[in-house]
N, C-alpha and C positions, 0 to 999 in steps of 0.2 A: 538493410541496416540492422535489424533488430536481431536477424540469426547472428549477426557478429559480436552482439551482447552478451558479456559475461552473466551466467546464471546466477552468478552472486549478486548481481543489481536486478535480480527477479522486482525489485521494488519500486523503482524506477519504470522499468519496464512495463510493467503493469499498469501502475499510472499513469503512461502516456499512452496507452491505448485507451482510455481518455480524454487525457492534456491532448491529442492532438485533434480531436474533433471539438473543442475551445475557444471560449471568443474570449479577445485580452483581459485582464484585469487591470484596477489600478496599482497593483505592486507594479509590473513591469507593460506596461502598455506599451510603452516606446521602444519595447523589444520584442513584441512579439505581432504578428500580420496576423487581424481579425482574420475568424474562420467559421465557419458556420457550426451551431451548435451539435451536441451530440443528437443521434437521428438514434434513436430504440424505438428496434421493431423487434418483434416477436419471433423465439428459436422456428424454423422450419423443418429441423433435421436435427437428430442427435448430433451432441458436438464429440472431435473426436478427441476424446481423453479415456482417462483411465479412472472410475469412478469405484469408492466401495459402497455398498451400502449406505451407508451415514451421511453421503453425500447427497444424498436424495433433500432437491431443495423444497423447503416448507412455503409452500402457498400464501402469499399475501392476505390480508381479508380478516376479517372477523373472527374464525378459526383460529389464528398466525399466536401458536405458546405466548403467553405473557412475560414481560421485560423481566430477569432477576434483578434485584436493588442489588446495585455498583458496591465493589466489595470496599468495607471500612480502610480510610489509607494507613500504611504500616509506618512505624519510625523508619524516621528516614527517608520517606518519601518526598520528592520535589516538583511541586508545582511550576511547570514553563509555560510558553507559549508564545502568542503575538499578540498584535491588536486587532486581531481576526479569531483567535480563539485559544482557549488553555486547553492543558492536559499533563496528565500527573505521570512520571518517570519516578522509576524503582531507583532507591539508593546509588550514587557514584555514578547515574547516566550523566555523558558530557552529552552539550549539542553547541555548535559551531558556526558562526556567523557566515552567514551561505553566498561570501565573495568567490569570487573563481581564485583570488592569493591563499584565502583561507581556507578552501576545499583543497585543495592543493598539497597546503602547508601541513594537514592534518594526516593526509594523505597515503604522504612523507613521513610521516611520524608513525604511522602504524605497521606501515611493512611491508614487502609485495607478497606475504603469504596472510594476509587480510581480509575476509571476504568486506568489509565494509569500506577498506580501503579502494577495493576493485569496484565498490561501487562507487563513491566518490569519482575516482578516476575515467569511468564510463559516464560518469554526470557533465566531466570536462570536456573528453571525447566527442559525447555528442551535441554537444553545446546546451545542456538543458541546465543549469545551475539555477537561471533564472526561472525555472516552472518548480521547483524546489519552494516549498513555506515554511519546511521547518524539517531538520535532518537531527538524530540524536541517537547515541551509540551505548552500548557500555564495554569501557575498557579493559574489563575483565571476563567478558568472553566472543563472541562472535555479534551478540545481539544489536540488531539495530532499525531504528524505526525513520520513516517519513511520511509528510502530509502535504499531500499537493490539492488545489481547487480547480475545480474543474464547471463549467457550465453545463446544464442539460438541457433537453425541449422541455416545454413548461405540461407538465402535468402527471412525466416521469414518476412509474414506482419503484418501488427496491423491486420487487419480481423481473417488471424488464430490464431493469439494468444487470441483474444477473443475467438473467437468460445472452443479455448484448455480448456479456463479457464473456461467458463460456463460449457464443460463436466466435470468437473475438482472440481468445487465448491460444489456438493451436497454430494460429498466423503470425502471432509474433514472437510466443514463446516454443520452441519445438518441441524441448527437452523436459517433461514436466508431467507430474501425476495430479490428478485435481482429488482429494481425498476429500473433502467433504465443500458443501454450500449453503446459506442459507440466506431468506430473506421473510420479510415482515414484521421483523421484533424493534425495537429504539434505541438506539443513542442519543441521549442527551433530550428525549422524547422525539426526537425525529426518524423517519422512516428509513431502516437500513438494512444491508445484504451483506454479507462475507461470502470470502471462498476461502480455502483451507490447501496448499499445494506444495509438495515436491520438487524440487527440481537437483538437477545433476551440474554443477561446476564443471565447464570444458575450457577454463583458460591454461596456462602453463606454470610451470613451479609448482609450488608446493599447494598451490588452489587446483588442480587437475585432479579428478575424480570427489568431489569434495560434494559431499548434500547439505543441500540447504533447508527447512521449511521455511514458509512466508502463512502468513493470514492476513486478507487483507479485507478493510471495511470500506462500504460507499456509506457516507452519512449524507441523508437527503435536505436539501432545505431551501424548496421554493426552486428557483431553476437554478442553483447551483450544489454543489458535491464537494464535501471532502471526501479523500482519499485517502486512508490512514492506514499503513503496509506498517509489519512489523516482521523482523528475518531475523532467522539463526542456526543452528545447528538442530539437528531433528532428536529430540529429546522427551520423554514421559513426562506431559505437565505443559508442554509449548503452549501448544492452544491456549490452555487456557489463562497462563502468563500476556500472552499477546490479549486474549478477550476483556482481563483484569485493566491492562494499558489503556485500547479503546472505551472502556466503560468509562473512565474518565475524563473524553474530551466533551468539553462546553464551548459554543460557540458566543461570544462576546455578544 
């Protein structure tokens, strides 16, 4: 299933290589078959991707660089969220109540040369709308972010759950460069990892050859995980656009 996923829902995708080792929540329980929590164990082998330098992950511990304070928010800036947690979106982001009419509808509205629309439409495809917590886009250019929850074994660190996901990413994603990782620093004071990745658009029309980056965050807390991907076009500044995003989320 996952090779047939548009690299445009890198975001998606990624998140369920969590969501799917998951026990239900009370958002959607009646939709989804408990499953046994994520199992992190430790890399045994190089994973195979394409690493530069920078990607060398920073060790948990004592050691692990100290948090930079979350940058002051700009005008214009808009506070969202749920009753699971906020998070601050740059000027003119839409986000979109996450029915299968409204994913749909938005969908529709954006265009088949969309990457955020391709992901929506891979949301309905593979029936995951309801592992979805909160989807937000801006309609002025490709950018678009999601947060999905996910459960872990209890005592889980950002380190292993990096190392889980680099075994983890050449299984479900083919097409994709891992350019940087890191783990041991805070969100929101909680224990978190990122990875930093590439990947190549292979659907058809005018999304065919198309690169994406993604960055994507585990914020840890207690034996559950947000998951907070943010994608767009690969541009001088992404990163750290995406990092500005996540330094923001608070969890209720």
């Amino acid at each position: 299933m996952f090779h047939r996923v548009r690299a445009a829902s890198v975001a998606l995708v990624l998140g369920a290589a969590l969501a799917a080792c998951t026990s239900p929540d009370d958002k959607s329980q009646a939709q989804r078959s408990p499953t046994a929590p994520l199992r992190v164990v430790s890399a045994t082998a190089p994973p195979r991707v394409t690493a530069t330098p920078a990607g060398t992950p920073v060790a948990a511990g004592p050691s692990a660089p100290a948090t930079p304070a979350p940058p002051a928010a700009r005008p214009g800036d808009d506070v969202r969220g749920t009753a699971w947690f906020s998070i601050t979106l740059p000027e003119g982001w839409r986000t979109i109540p996450l029915s299968k009419e409204q994913i749909e509808a938005v969908a529709q509205e954006l265009g088949p040369t969309s990457p955020q629309a391709s992901t929506l439409k891979g949301v309905i495809q593979a029936g995951q709308w309801d592992k979805l917590e909160f989807f937000a886009f801006d309609p002025k250019s490709t950018d678009y972010l999601t947060v999905v929850k996910t459960t872990l074994t209890a005592g889980a660190t950002s380190q292993q759950v990096l190392e889980q996901m680099k075994q983890t990413l050449p299984q479900v994603l083919p097409d994709f460069t891992l350019r940087g990782s890191r783990a041991g620093f805070t969100i929101d004071g909680k224990d978190a990892a990122l990875v930093q990745l590439d990947t190549s658009v292979t659907g058809a029309g005018g999304l065919a050859g198309m690169r994406l980056s993604s960055v994507q965050f585990y914020v840890l807390h207690g034996t559950e995980a947000a998951v907070i991907s943010v994608s767009g076009s690969p541009r001088d500044g992404f990163d750290q656009a995406a990092e500005r995003i996540a330094s923001t989320f608070h969890l209720k």
